[in-house]
TORKOL-4160 file (C-alpha; in steps of 0.2 Angstrom, whole numbers, padded with zeros to 4 digits, m for minus):
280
<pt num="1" X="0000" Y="0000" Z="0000"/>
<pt num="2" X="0006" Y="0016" Z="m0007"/>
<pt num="3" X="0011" Y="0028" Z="0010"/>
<pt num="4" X="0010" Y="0044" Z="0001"/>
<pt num="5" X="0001" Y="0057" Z="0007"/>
<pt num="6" X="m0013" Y="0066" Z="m0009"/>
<pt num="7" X="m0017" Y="0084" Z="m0012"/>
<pt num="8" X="m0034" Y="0086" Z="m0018"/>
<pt num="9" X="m0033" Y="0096" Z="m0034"/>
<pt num="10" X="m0046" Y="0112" Z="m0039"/>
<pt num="11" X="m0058" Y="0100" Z="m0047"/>
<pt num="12" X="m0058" Y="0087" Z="m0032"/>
<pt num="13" X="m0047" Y="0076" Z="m0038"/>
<pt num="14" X="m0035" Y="0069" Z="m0028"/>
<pt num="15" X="m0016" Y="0068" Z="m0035"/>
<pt num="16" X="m0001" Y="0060" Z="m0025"/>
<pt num="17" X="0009" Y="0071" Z="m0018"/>
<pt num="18" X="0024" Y="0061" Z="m0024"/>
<pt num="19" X="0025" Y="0054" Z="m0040"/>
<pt num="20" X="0039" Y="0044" Z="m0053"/>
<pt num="21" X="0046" Y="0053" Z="m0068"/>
<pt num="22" X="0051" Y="0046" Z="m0084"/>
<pt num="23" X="0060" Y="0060" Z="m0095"/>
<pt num="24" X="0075" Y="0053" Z="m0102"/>
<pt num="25" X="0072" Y="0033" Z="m0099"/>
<pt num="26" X="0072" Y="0026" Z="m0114"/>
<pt num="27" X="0056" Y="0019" Z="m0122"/>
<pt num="28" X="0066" Y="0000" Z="m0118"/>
<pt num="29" X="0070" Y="0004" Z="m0101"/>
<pt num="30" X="0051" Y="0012" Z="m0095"/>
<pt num="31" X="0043" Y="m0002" Z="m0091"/>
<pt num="32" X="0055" Y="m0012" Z="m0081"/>
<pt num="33" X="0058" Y="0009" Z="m0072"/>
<pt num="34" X="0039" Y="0010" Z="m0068"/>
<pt num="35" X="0036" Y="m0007" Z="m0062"/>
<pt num="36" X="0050" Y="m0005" Z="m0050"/>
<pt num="37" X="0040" Y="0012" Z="m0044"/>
<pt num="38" X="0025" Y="0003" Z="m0043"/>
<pt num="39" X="0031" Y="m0011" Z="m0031"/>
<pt num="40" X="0042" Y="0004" Z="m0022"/>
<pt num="41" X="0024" Y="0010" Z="m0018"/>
<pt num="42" X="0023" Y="0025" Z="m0031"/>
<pt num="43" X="0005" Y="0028" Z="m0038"/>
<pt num="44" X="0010" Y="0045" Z="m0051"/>
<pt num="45" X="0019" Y="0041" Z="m0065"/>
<pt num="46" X="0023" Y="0056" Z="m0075"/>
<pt num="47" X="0027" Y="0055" Z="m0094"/>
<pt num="48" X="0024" Y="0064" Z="m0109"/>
<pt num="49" X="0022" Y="0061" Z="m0127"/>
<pt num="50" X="0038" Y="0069" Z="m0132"/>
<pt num="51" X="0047" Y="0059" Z="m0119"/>
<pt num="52" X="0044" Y="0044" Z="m0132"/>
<pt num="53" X="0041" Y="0031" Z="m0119"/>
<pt num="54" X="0021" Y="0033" Z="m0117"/>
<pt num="55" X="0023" Y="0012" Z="m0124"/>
<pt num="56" X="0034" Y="0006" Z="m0113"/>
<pt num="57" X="0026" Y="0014" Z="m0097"/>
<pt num="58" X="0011" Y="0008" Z="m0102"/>
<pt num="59" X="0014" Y="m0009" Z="m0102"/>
<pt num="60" X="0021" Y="m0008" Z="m0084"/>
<pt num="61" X="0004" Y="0001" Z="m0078"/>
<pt num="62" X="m0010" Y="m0011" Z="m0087"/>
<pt num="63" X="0003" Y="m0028" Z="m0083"/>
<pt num="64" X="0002" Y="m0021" Z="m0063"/>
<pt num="65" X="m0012" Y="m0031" Z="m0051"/>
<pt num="66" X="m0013" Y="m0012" Z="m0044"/>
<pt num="67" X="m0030" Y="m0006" Z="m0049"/>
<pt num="68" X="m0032" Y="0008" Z="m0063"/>
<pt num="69" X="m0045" Y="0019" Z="m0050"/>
<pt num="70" X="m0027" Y="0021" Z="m0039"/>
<pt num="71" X="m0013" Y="0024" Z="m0049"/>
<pt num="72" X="m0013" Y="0042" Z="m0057"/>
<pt num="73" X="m0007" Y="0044" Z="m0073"/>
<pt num="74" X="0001" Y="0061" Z="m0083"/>
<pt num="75" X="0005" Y="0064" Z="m0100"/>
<pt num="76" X="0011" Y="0079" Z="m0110"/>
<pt num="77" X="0004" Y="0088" Z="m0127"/>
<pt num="78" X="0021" Y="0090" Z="m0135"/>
<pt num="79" X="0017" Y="0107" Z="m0144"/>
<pt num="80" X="0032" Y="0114" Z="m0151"/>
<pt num="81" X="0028" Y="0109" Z="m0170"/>
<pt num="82" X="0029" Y="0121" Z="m0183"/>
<pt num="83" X="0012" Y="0122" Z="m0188"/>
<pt num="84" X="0000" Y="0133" Z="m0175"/>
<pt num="85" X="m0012" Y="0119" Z="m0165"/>
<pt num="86" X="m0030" Y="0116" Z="m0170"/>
<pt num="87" X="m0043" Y="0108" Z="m0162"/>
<pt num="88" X="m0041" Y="0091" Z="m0174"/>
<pt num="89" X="m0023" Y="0093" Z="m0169"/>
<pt num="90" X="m0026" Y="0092" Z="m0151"/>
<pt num="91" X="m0039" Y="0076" Z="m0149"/>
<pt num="92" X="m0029" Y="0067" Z="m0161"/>
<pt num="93" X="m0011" Y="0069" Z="m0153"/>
<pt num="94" X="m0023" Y="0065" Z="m0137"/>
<pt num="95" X="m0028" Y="0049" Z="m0145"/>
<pt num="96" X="m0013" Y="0046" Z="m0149"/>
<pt num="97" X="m0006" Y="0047" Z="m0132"/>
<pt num="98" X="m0018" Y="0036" Z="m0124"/>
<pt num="99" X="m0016" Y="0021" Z="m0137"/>
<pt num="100" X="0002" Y="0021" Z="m0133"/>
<pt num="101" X="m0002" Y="0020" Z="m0114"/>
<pt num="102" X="m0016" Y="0006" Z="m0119"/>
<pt num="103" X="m0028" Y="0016" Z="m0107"/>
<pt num="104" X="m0045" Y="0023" Z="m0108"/>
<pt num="105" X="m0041" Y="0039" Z="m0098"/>
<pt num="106" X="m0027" Y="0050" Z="m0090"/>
<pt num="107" X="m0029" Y="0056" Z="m0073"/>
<pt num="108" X="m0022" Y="0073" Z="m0079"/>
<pt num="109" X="m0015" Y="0079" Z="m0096"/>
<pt num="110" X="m0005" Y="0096" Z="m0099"/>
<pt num="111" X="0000" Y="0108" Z="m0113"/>
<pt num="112" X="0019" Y="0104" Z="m0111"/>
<pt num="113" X="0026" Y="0121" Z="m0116"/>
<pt num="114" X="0015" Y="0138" Z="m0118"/>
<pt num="115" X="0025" Y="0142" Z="m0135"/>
<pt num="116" X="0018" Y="0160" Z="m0131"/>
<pt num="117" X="0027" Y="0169" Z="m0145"/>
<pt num="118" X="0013" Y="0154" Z="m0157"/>
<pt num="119" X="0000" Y="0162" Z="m0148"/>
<pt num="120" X="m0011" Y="0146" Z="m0149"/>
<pt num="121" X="m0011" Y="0139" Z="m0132"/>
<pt num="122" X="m0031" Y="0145" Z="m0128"/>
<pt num="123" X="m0034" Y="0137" Z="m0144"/>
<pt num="124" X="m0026" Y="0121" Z="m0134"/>
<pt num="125" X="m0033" Y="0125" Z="m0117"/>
<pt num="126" X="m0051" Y="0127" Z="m0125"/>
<pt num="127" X="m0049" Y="0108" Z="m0133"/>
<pt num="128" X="m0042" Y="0105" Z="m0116"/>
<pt num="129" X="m0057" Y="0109" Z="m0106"/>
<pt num="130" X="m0067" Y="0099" Z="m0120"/>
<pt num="131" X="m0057" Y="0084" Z="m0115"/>
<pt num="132" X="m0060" Y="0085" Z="m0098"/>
<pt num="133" X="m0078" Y="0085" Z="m0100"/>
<pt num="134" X="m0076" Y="0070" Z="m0111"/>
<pt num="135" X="m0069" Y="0059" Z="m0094"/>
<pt num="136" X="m0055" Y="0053" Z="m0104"/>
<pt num="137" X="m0045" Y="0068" Z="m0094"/>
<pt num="138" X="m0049" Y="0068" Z="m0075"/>
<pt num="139" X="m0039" Y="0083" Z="m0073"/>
<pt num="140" X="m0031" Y="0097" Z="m0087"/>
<pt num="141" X="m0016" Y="0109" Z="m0083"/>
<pt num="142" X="m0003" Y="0117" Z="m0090"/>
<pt num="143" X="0018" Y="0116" Z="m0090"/>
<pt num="144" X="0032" Y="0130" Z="m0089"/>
<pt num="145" X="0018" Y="0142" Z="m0087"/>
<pt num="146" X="0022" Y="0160" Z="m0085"/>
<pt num="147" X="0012" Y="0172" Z="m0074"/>
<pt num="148" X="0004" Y="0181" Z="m0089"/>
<pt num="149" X="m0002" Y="0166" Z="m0099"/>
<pt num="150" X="m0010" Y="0160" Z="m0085"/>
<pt num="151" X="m0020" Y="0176" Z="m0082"/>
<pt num="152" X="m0023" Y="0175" Z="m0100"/>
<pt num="153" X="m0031" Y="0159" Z="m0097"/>
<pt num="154" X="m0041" Y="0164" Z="m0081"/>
<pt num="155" X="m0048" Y="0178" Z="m0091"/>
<pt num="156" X="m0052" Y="0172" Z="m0110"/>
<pt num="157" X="m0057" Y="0157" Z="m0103"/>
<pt num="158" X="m0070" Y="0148" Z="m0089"/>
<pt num="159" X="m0057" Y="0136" Z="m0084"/>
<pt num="160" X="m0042" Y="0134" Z="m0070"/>
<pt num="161" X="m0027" Y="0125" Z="m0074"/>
<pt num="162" X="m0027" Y="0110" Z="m0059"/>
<pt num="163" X="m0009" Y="0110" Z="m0061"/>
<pt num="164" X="0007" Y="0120" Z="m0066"/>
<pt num="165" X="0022" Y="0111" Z="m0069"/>
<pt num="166" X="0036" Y="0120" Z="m0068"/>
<pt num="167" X="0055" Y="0119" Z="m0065"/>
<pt num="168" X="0057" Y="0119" Z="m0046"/>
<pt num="169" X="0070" Y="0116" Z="m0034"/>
<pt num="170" X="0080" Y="0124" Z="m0020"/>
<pt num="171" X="0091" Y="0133" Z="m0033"/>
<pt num="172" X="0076" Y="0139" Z="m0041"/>
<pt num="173" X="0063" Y="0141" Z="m0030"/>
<pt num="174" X="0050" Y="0153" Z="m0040"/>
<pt num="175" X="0040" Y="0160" Z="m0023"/>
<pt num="176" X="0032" Y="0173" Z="m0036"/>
<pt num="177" X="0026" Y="0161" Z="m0048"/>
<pt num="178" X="0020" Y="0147" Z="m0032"/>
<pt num="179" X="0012" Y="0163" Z="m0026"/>
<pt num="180" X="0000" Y="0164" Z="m0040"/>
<pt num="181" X="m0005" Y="0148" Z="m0040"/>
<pt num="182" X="m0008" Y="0147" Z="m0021"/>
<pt num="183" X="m0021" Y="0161" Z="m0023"/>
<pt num="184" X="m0030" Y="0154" Z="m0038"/>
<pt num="185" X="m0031" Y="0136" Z="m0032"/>
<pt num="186" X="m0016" Y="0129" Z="m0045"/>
<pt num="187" X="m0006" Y="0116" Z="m0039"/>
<pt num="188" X="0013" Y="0119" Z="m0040"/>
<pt num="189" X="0022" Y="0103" Z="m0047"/>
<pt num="190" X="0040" Y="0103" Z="m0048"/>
<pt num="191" X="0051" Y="0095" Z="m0064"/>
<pt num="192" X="0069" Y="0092" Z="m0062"/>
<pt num="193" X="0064" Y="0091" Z="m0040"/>
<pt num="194" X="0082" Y="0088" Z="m0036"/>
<pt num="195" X="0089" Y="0100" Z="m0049"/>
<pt num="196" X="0095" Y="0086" Z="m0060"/>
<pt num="197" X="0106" Y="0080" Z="m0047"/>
<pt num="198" X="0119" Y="0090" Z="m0048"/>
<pt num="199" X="0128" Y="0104" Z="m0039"/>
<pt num="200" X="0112" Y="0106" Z="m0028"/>
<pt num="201" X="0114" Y="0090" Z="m0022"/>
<pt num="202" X="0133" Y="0093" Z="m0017"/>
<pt num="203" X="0128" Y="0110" Z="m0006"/>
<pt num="204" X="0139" Y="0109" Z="0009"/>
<pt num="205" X="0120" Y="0114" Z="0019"/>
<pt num="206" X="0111" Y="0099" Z="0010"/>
<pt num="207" X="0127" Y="0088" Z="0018"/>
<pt num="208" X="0125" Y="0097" Z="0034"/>
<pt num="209" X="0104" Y="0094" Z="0036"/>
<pt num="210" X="0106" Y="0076" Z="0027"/>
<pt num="211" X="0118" Y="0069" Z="0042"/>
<pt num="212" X="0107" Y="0079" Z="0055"/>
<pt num="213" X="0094" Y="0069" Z="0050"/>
<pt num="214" X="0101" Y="0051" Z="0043"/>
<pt num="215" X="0095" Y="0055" Z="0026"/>
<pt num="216" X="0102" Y="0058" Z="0012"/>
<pt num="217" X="0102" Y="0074" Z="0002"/>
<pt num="218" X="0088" Y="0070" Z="m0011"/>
<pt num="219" X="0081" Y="0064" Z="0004"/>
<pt num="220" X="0080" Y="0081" Z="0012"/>
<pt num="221" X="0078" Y="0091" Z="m0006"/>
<pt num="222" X="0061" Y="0081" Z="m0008"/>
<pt num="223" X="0056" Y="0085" Z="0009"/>
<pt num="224" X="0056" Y="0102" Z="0007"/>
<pt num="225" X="0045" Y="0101" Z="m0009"/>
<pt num="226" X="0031" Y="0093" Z="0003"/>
<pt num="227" X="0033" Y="0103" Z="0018"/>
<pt num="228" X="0030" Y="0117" Z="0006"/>
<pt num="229" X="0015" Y="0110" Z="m0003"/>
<pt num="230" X="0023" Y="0105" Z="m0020"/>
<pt num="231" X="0020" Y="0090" Z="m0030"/>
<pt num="232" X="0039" Y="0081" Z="m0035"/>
<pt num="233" X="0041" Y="0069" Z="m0047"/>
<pt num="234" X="0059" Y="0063" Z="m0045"/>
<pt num="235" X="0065" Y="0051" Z="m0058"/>
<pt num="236" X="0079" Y="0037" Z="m0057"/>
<pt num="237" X="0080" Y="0019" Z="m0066"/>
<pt num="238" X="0090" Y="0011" Z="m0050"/>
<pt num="239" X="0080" Y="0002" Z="m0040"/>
<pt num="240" X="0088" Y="0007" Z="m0023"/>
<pt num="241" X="0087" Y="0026" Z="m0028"/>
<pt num="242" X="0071" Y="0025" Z="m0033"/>
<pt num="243" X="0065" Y="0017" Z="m0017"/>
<pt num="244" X="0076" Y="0030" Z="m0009"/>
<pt num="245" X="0066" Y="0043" Z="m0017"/>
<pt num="246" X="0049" Y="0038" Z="m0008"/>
<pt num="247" X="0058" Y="0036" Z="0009"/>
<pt num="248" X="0054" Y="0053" Z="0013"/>
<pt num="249" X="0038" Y="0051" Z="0027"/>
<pt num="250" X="0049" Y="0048" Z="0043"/>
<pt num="251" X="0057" Y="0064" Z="0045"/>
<pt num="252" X="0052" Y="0085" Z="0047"/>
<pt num="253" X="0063" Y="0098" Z="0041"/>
<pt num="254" X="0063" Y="0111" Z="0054"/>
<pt num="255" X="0061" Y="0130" Z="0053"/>
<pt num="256" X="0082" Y="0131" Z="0051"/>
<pt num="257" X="0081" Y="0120" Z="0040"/>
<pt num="258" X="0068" Y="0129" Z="0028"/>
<pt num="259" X="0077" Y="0145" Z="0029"/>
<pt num="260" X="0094" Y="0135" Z="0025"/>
<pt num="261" X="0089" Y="0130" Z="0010"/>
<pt num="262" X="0077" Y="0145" Z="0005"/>
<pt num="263" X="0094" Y="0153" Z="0005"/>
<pt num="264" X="0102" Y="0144" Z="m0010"/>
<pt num="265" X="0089" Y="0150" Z="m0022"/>
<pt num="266" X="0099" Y="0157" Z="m0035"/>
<pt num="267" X="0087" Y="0162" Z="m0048"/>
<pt num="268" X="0095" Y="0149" Z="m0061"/>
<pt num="269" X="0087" Y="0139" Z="m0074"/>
<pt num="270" X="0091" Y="0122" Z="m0078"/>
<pt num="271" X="0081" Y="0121" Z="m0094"/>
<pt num="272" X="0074" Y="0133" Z="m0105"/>
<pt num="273" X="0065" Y="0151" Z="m0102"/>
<pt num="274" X="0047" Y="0148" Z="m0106"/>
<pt num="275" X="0044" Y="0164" Z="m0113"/>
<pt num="276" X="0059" Y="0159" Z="m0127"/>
<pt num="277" X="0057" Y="0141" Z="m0129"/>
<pt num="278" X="0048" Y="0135" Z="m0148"/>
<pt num="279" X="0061" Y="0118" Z="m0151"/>
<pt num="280" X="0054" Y="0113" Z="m0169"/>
């Protein structure tokens, strides 16, 4: 039985609050990944349609005796083709999607990248919302959303993202952008959680809060994302790192320990500026 704890999303759903990331396993290497976060006690699995491994993780979540009504299952629009998005364009890469999973619904489907500079993302959202009133969506939401196009949205549109995906981690924490959603009921969810696994992890205050506590310092990373209300989807295809990952519910960050590490935000990107990024 899974230990982690839910957050109950704008529309009533419930979402894990810790979930399993495939971006960068290959398509060969998913399934054997996910069933390994299955039996670890993971129930999000996050993937996207560009990731190229919707097949592979698929066949790990319809082969598991763990019943469809309690995993919860992510995918991605991948909209950064040339051509500006149509409605067509949306329910067929949808379809699409959910023939590789081999399911009959996702528990919660984003717009991978605003590509604002397109100016077709309401198009998008509109089809979105249409999805979601289908069932074959429990949830919609959005990814690396900026500020202004999700005001954009609130305004030309009757529909709240459920979910924001975002870059987020102690070296880039956005507060503003966590702000927003907190006061329009949008779940913050974190991509790259442990800042790839590099030099965050090597902090001299992650090795001084880890060894205060017998964790380790992905450990401590992922607890501050849940002591501060974020959804983290950490990935990893070893299974002791993966069952590492989930180990997370024994322990409490302390008010030093917040302030320590709300101290190496630097304001970095890992990955690309929103606001720039159109990869054809």
């Amino acid at each position: 039985m899974s230990k982690v704890p839910s957050i109950t999303l704008n529309n009533g759903v419930e979402m894990p609050q810790l979930g399993f990331g495939v971006w960068q396993v290959p398509d060969a290497e998913a399934t054997a990944a996910v069933s390994h976060a299955l039996e670890a006690g993971y129930r999000s699995i996050d993937t996207a349609a560009v990731y190229e491994n919707e097949a592979g993780t698929g066949k790990a979540l319809t082969s598991s005796d763990i019943p469809r009504d309690e995993l919860f299952v992510t995918t991605k629009l991948w909209n950064s083709a040339s051509e500006t998005w149509t409605r067509d364009g949306v329910l067929r890469e949808f379809d699409a999607s959910l023939a590789k999973l081999g399911l009959d619904y996702v528990d919660l489907y984003l717009i991978h990248w605003p590509r604002a500079m397109r100016d077709d993302y309401l198009t998008i959202w509109r089809t979105f919302a249409e999805i979601a009133e289908s069932g074959r969506a429990k949830a919609v939401g959005v990814s690396n959303f900026h500020v202004p196009q999700l005001e954009r949205l609130l305004a030309e549109t009757s529909l709240v993202p459920a979910v924001n995906q975002i870059e987020l981690h102690p070296n880039f924490a956005q507060a503003e952008l966590r702000a927003f959603h907190a006061e329009h009921g949008i779940a913050t969810e974190a991509w790259s959680p442990l800042g790839q696994g590099g030099e965050l992890l090597k902090a001299p205050v992650l090795a001084g809060i880890a060894a205060k506590h017998g964790k380790s310092a992905a450990q401590v990373v992922l607890r501050w994302h849940l002591q501060l209300g974020n959804v983290a989807i950490p990935k990893s295809v070893t299974p002791a790192r993966i069952r590492e990952n989930i180990d997370v519910f024994d322990f409490t960050l302390d008010e030093d320990d917040m302030k320590a590490l709300a101290a190496l935000d630097s304001g970095k990107r890992l990955g690309p500026d929103p606001d720039e990024f159109d990869w054809n």
